[in-house]
Every structure is written in C-alpha cells, then in structure tokens.
N, C-alpha and C positions, 0 to 999 in steps of 0.2 A: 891602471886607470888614473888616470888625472884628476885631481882635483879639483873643483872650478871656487874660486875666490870671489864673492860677489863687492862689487865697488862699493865703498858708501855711500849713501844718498849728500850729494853736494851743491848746498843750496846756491853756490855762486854758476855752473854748471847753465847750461843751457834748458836742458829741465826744469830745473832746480829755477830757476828764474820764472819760467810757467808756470812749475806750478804757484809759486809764491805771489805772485799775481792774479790767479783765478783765485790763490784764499781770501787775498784785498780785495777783489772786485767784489768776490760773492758775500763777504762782511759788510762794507762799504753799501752795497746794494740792501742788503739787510737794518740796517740803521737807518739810510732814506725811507724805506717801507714804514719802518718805524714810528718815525718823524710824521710824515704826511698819513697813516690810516688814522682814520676819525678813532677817536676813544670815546668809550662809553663813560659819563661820570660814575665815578667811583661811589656814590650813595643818590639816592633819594628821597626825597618828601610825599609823602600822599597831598596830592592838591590834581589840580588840569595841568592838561599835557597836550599838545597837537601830536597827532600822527603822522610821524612820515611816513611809512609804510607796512602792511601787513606779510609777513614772512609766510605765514601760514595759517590757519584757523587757530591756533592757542598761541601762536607768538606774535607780538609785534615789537616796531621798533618809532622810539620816537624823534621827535623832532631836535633835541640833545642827543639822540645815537643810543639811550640806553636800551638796549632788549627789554622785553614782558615777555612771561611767561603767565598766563594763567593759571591760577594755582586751583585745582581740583577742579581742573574739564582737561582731557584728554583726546584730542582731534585725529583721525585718523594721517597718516603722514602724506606729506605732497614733495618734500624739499629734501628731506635725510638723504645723504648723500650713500649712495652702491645700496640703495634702498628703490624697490620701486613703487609708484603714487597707489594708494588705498583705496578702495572703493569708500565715498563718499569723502575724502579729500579735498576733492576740490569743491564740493559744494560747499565744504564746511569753511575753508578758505573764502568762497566768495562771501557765505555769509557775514563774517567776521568783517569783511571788506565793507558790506553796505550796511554795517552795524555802527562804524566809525567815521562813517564816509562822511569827509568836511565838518565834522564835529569835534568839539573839545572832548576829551575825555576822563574821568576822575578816577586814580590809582590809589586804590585801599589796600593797606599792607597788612602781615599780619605775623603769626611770628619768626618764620622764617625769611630773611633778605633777600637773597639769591641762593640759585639752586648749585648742581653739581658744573652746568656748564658757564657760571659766572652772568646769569639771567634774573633778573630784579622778577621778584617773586609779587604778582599783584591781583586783586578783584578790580575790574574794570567797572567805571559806569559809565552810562550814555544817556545822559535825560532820562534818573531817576533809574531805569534799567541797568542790571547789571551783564556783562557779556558772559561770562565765565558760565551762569546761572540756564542764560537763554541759548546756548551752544545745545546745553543738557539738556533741556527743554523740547526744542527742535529734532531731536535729534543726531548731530552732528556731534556730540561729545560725549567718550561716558565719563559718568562723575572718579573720580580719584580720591580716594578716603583714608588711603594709608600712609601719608604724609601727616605730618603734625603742625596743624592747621584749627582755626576756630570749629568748634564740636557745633556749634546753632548754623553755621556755611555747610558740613557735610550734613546736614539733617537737609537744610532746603537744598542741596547738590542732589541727593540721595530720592528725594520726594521728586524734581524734576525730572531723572532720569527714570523712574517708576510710571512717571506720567507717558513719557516718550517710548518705554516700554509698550505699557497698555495700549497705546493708541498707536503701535506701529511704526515710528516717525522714522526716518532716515537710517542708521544705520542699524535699528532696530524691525527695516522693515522684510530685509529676507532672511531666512531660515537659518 
C-alpha cells in the first residue's frame, strides 16, 4: 500500500490566495463594524438623561447609547435571545414604555456600576417616581434582593412587591 503525502498548505497557491483573502476581508469587515457600532460611554453621572429607547421592561437605553439595567426589579423576558416572551413581558415592557414616554429621566446609582453584561447599574426616576420601585408595585416586576445594593431600596422593593402580592397584580395574578 502506498503511502499518500499530503502537500503543504501553500499560501502563494490558488487556494492559498482565497483563503488569505476571505481572512482580510472577514478582519477588515471586523474593524469597520468596529468603527461605526455606537459605543456605550465608558461611565456615568446620576443627573437626566433622555431615552432613546426601551429594550425591555428592566432595560433601557439612552440617548448616549449607555444601557440601564434596573437594579432590584426583575421583568419577565420579552427580548433574550433562544428564549421565548414571558407571560406578562410584554405588559411589563409597554409599562416601562409609558413610564418614560417623552420624559427626562433621573439615574440614581448605587454601589455597584455595571452589571455582568457591561449594563450601567441604575434607580430610575420620573417626576419624583421611581420606575425600578413601581414595576414592583404593579406587578410586572419581582423585587431582586440578593445583589448588593442599598438595604432601605430592598426594604421599599420588598414592601412593594408584598403589596402586589396581596392585591393580585400582574404576574402575581395566576396561580
């Protein structure tokens, strides 16, 4: 039986030119993405912020590109990708939506900055209301307590989502 010799790979080669070419292009392509995807800044201030858009009921994104996360309210999922939409989801979503809707709104920080997915960690307000709080409240959020976070925020997180218990509210209302 014969032996088979295999060629070495020879970048000048007809191949060898292909492939070397789809690794520049697919690099080359790589670094434009780069270039032109909005960046989130790197830190922020608690002050107002416009809303560009709402991702989901506990995320948003502003008008600088940085993501929110609301810190201790937990919205059922609408967006998570090979995931599918939650029962109350989308209510909790549009909530959020008419909570912000054409308003400035005020990001309170506290001690953690951003979370594991690189998300500016914040207590939203909206004329004196906070969003993070009245998620809980309604319904559409359960409070999140085992993050290390202000202890007097999980007390009123914790009283809100007791309330929303009690009184059946959204994702507290079936069984």
């Amino acid at each position: 039986m014969a032996r088979r010799y295999r060629r070495p790979f020879r970048p000048n080669s007809p191949l060898g030119v292909v492939v070397l070419l789809i690794l520049v292009a697919v690099g080359a392509w790589r670094v434009w993405q780069d270039r032109n995807e909005p960046q989130s800044p790197p830190a922020l201030v608690e002050g107002p912020y416009e809303i560009q858009r709402v991702v989901d009921g506990d995320t948003l994104v502003l008008s600088n590109r940085a993501k929110i996360r609301l810190i201790g309210a937990d919205t059922p999922e609408t967006v998570k990708p090979n995931h599918p939409v939650e029962p109350w989801g989308p209510e909790a979503s549009a909530f959020t939506k008419r909570f912000v809707a054409g308003k400035q709104v005020r990001l309170q920080m506290d001690r953690e900055q951003k979370d594991q997915y690189g998300r500016f960690l914040a207590y939203v307000w909206v004329d004196g209301r906070m969003l993070n709080e009245e998620l809980i409240r309604e319904g559409y959020a359960r409070a999140i307590t085992r993050y290390p976070y202000s202890s007097s925020m999980k007390t009123r997180f914790r009283r809100a989502e007791t309330e929303a218990r009690a009184a059946r509210r959204g994702i507290w209302s079936a069984d």
